[in-house]
MARBA-667776 format. One record per residue (C-alpha): x, y, z. Coordinates in steps of 0.001 Angstrom, whole numbers, padded with zeros to 6 digits, always signed. Each point is the difference from the previous one (the first is absolute). Layout:
REM MARBA-667776
XYZ ...
//
This chain:
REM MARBA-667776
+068105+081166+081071 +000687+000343+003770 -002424+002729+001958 +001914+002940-000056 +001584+001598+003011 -001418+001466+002632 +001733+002912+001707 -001133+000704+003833 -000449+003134+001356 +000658-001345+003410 +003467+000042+000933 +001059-001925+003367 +002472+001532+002002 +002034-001990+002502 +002239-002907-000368 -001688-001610-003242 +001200+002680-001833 +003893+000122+000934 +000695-002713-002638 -001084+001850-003012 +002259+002960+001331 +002849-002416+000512 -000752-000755-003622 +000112+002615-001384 +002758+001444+001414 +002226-002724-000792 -001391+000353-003649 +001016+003296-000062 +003451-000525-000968 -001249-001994-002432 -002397+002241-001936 +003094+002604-000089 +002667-002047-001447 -002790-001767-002746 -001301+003612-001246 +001151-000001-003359 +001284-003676-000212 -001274-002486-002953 -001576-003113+000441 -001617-002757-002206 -002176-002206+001249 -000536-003066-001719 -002905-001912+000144 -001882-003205-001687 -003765-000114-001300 -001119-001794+003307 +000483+003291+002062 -001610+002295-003259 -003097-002213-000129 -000598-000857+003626 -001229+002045+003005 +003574+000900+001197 +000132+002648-003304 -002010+002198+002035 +002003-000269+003301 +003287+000484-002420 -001781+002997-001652 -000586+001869+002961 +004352-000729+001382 +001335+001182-003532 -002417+003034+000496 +001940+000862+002911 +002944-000621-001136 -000393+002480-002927 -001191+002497+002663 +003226-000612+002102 +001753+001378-003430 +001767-003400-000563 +000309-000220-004451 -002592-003677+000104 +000584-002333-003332 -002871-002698-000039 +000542-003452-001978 -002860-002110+000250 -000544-003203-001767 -002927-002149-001535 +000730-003627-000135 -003192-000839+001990 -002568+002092-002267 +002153-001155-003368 -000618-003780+001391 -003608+000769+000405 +000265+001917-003778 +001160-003166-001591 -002629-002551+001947 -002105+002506-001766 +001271-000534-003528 +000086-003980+000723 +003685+000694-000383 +002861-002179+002048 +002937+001971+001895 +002778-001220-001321 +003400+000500+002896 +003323-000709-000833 +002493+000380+002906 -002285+001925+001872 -000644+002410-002789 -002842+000647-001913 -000017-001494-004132 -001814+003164-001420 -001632-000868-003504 -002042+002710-001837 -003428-001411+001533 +001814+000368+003284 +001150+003201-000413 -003285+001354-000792 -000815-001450+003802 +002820+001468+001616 -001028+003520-002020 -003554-000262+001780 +000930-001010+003264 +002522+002310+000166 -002121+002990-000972 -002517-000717+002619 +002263-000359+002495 +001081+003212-000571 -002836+001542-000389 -001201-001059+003422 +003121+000809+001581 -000418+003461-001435 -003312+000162+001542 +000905-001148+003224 +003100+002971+000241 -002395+002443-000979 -002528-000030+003331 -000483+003377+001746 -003115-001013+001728 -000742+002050+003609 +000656-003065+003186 +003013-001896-002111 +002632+000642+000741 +000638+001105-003409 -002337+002920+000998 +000780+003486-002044 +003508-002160-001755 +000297+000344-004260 +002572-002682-000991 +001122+000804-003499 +000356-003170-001683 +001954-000397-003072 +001803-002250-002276 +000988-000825-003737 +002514-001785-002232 +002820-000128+002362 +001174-003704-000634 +001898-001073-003020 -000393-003580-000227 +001981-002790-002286 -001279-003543-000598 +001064-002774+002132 +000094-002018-003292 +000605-004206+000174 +000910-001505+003271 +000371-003798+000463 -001455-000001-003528 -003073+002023+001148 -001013+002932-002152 -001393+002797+002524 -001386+001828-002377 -001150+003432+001473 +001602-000615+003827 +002737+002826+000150 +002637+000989+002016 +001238+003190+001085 +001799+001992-002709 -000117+003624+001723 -001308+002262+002325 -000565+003719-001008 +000837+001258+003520 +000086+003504-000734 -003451+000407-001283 -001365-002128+003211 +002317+002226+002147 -002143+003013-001564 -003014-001224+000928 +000947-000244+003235 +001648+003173+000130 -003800+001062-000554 -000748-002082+003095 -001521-002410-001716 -000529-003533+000968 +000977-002274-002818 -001600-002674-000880 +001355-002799-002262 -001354-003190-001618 +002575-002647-000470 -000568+000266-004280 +002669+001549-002262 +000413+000531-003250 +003229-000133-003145 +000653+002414-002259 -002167-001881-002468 -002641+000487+002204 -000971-003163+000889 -001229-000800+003709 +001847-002261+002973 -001613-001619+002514 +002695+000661+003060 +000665-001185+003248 -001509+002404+002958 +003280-001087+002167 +002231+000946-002854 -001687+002807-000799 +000239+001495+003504 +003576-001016+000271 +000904+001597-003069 -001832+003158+000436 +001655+000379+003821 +003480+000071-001421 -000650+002010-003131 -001792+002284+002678 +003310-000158+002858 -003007-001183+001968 +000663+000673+003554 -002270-003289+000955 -001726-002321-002165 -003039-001998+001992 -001317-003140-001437 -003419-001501+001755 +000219-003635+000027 -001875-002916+001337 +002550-000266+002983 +000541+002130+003230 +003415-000508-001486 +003338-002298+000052 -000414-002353+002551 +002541-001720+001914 +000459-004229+000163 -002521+000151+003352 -002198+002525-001975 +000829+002884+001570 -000213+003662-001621 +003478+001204-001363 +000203+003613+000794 +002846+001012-002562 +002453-001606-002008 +002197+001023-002546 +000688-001133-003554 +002763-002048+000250 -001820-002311+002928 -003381+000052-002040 +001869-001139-003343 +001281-002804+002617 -003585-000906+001341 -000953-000455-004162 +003260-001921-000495 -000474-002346+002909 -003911-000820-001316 -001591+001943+002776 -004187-000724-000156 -001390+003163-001098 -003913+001304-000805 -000794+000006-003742 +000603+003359+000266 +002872+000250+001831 +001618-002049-003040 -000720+002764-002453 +000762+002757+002507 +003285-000914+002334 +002077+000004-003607 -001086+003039-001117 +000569+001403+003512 +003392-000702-000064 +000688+001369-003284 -001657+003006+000865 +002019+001355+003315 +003392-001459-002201 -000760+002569-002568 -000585+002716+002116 -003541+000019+001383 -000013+001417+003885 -001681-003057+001760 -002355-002542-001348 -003042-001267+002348 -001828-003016-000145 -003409-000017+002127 -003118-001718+000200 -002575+000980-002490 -002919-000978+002843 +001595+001956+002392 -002482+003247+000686 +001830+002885+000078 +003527-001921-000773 +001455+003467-002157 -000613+002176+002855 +001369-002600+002902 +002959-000926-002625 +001240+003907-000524 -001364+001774+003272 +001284-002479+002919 +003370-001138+001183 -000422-003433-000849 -002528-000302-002886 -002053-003114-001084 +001977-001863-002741 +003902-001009-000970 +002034+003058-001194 +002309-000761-002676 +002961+002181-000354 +004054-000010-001570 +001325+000593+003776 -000813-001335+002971 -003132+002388+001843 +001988-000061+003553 +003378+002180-000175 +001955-000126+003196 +002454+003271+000181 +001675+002473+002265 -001946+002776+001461 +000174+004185-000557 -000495+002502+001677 -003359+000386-001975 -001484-003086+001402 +000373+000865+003624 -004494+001056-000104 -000843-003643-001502 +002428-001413+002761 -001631+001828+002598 -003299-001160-001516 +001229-004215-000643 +001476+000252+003530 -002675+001830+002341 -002630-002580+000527 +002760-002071+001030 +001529+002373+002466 -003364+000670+001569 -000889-003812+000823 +003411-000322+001430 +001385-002606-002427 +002906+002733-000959 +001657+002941+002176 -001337+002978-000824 +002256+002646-002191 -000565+003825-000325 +000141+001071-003487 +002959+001829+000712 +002316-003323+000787 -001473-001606-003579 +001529+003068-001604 +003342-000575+001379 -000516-003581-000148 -001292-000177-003017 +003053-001614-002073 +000457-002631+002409 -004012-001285-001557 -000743-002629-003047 -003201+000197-001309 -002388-002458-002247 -002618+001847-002114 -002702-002078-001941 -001541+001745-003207 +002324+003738+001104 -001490-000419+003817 +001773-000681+002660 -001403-003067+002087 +002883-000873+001954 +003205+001325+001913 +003287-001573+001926 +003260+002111+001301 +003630-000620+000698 +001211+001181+003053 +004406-001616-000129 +001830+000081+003086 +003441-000411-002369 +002139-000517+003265 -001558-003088+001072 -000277-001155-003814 -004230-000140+000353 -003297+002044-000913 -003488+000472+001437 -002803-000874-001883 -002584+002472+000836 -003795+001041-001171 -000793-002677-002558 -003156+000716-000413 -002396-000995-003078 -003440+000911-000993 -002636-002123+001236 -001400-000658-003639 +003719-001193-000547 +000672-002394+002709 -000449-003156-002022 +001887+001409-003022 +003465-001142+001049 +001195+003753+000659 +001101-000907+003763 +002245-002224-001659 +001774+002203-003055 +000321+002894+002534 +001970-002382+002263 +001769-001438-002742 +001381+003984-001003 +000793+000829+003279 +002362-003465+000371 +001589+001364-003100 +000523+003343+001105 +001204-001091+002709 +002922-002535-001172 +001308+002802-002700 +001470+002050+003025 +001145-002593+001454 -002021-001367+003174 -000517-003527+000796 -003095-000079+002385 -003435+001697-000004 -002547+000364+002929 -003579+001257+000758 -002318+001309+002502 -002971-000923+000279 -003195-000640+002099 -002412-002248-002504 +001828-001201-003162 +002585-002050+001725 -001369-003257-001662 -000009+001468-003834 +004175+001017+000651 +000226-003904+001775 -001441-001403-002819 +002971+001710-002062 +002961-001099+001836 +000151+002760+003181 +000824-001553+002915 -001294+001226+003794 +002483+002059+001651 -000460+002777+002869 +001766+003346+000894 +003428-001258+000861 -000108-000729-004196 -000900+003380-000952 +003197+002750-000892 +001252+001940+003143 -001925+002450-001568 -002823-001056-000364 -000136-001903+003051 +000133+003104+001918 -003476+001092-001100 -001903-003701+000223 -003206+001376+001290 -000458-002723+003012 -003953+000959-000071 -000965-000384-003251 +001915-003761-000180 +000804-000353-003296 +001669-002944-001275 +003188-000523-001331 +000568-001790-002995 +003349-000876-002020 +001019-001148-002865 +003624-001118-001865 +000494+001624-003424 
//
């Protein structure tokens, strides 16, 4: 068990402390748009029998105290292995699932019930310097799963290894109604009353869409999908991961069991599906709370949505575009213009925030358009937003008709080279705009052929 925390009474002032106010400010959105929400985390036996469970006990305590409706679905298969070496008795795996025979079961029954147990334990800390300090966590459970048999596969009886029959989603709903956190065990049981062994990862999945889960969380042995130069993948949805599986992408041991139930999931309605690294200290809280998380969101759409702005974005435009205007990489606009400028703006919001920003500006005489204020978050600037902003304003600007688009700017000119503007100067700007070139602040001119 790790020492418990320590709170300080000392509290710094000065510029150590500004990034824990930047956090939590930008977590604030965050905490107001969760309150309320349902997620199920899924998690294997490695996490509920290893020194992370206390780390992971003290996030899903906050969670629960940030009013967010927490399922838990742990698994065993590390304390039923150690069951059986126990008993003398040899797993027995069949296409990566477990053969459960009666002495097995009785295993699985025991490990399981530990597990638990501790788990329990662990959820239920109050102690004064935790930071579970003064918390109750109401832990419940019960027969929520009705399992079937997975019978004879490939000629192998699997005796007592289930699958998922049904949830009962309205009595776990009215637990937590009650603000309960629920806990489940991946077991189920028939009508005849006979016991399943089940898989945790099927489990969770099954109990996030019975639920409408807004996110389902699985804690895997992976920061995440990689990429070919193993890279993290931020996002993807589930069309491109059912693409990675059917092009033989490597993937962790656990990734196998979880990336397919993943994509199932968000396909039959779950919110967004996360997959994050089960080492990773803190990796719920950095997942939810920041912009960019920790681990590969899995969703039905794509997580970036490029679209026209509103008059009820003009504050977060102000906001995305200020740092810029105050360097001097854009020309500062009053409020008041945005508002009147406002439809001319495309916008690019990742996860419902906007992170990036591009307008329109058509001179319809001389058949062209100004590109003006593309701007995107710095967090964003590797994402390939630049690019999908650029590639709406082209379009928006060949449906009225124009044939050429040009930019000012001071210290981008290589990025719009690098995507087919040419160098031009004043005498290639509108009459226009030529007339109000600002000779001091030496912009360049750059063209492009739509």
């Amino acid at each position: 068990m790790p020492d418990a925390f320590q709170y300080t009474s000392e509290v710094s002032t000065g510029a150590e402390t500004q990034p824990f106010v930047d956090w939590v400010r930008a977590a604030a959105p965050y905490i107001h748009a969760f309150r309320g929400k349902t997620f199920v985390v899924g998690f294997g036996g490695e996490i509920a029998g290893g020194e992370m469970a206390q780390k992971l006990a003290y996030d899903c305590n906050l969670l629960a105290a940030l009013g967010i409706r927490l399922v838990l679905v742990h698994g065993a298969r590390p304390q039923i292995e150690a069951a059986l070496r126990a008993r003398g008795l040899v797993p027995r795996i069949h296409n990566g699932i477990r053969v459960t025979d009666a002495d097995a079961l009785e295993c699985v029954k025991s490990a399981m019930a530990v597990t638990r147990l501790e788990l329990e334990a662990l959820l239920s800390q109050g102690l004064p310097n935790t930071p579970m300090a003064g918390s109750y966590i109401r832990v419940t459970g019960g027969n929520f799963i009705v399992a079937r048999p997975v019978g004879v596969v490939d000629g192998v009886d699997f005796h007592f290894t289930g699958a998922v029959r049904k949830i009962v989603a309205d009595e776990i709903a009215a637990d937590l109604d009650q603000q309960n956190v629920v806990l489940i065990s991946p077991l189920g049981v028939s009508p005849a009353g006979e016991i399943f062994n089940l898989p945790m990862e099927e489990v969770a999945e099954a109990v996030a869409v019975s639920l409408k889960a807004d996110k389902l969380l699985y804690l895997c042995d992976a920061p995440g999908l990689l990429d070919g130069a193993g890279r993290l993948i931020e996002s993807v949805t589930a069309d491109e991961a059912e693409q990675m599986l059917a092009a033989g992408a490597e993937l962790c041991e656990d990734l196998d069991y979880y990336l397919p139930c993943a994509i199932r999931a968000v396909r039959r309605g779950v919110g967004r599906v996360h997959l994050i690294d089960q080492a990773k200290d803190g990796g719920l809280l950095l997942e939810f709370f920041t912009h960019q998380g920790v681990g590969t969101l899995v969703s039905r759409d794509p997580l970036f949505r490029v679209r026209d702005a509103t008059p009820d974005d003009v504050g977060a435009l102000v906001s995305l575009i200020g740092p810029l205007e105050a360097d001097g990489t854009l020309v500062r606009r009053s409020r008041e213009l945005l508002e009147q400028e406002i439809c001319r703006f495309t916008l690019v919001e990742h996860d419902g925030v906007l992170v990036g920003c591009a307008a329109l500006y058509p001179f319809v005489e001389e058949a062209t358009a100004e590109l003006a204020c593309l701007a995107v978050q710095p967090d964003y600037r590797r994402s390939g937003l630049g690019d999908m902003l650029l590639r709406r304003i082209e379009q928006r600007a060949r449906a009225v008709g124009l044939g050429r688009l040009f930019v000012l700017t001071t210290r981008t000119a290589h990025w719009f080279r690098e995507r087919g503007f040419r160098e031009g100067g004043p005498d290639d700007l509108p009459g226009q705009k030529r007339g109000l070139y600002n000779y001091q602040r030496r912009s360049k001119v750059l063209v492009k052929a739509l």
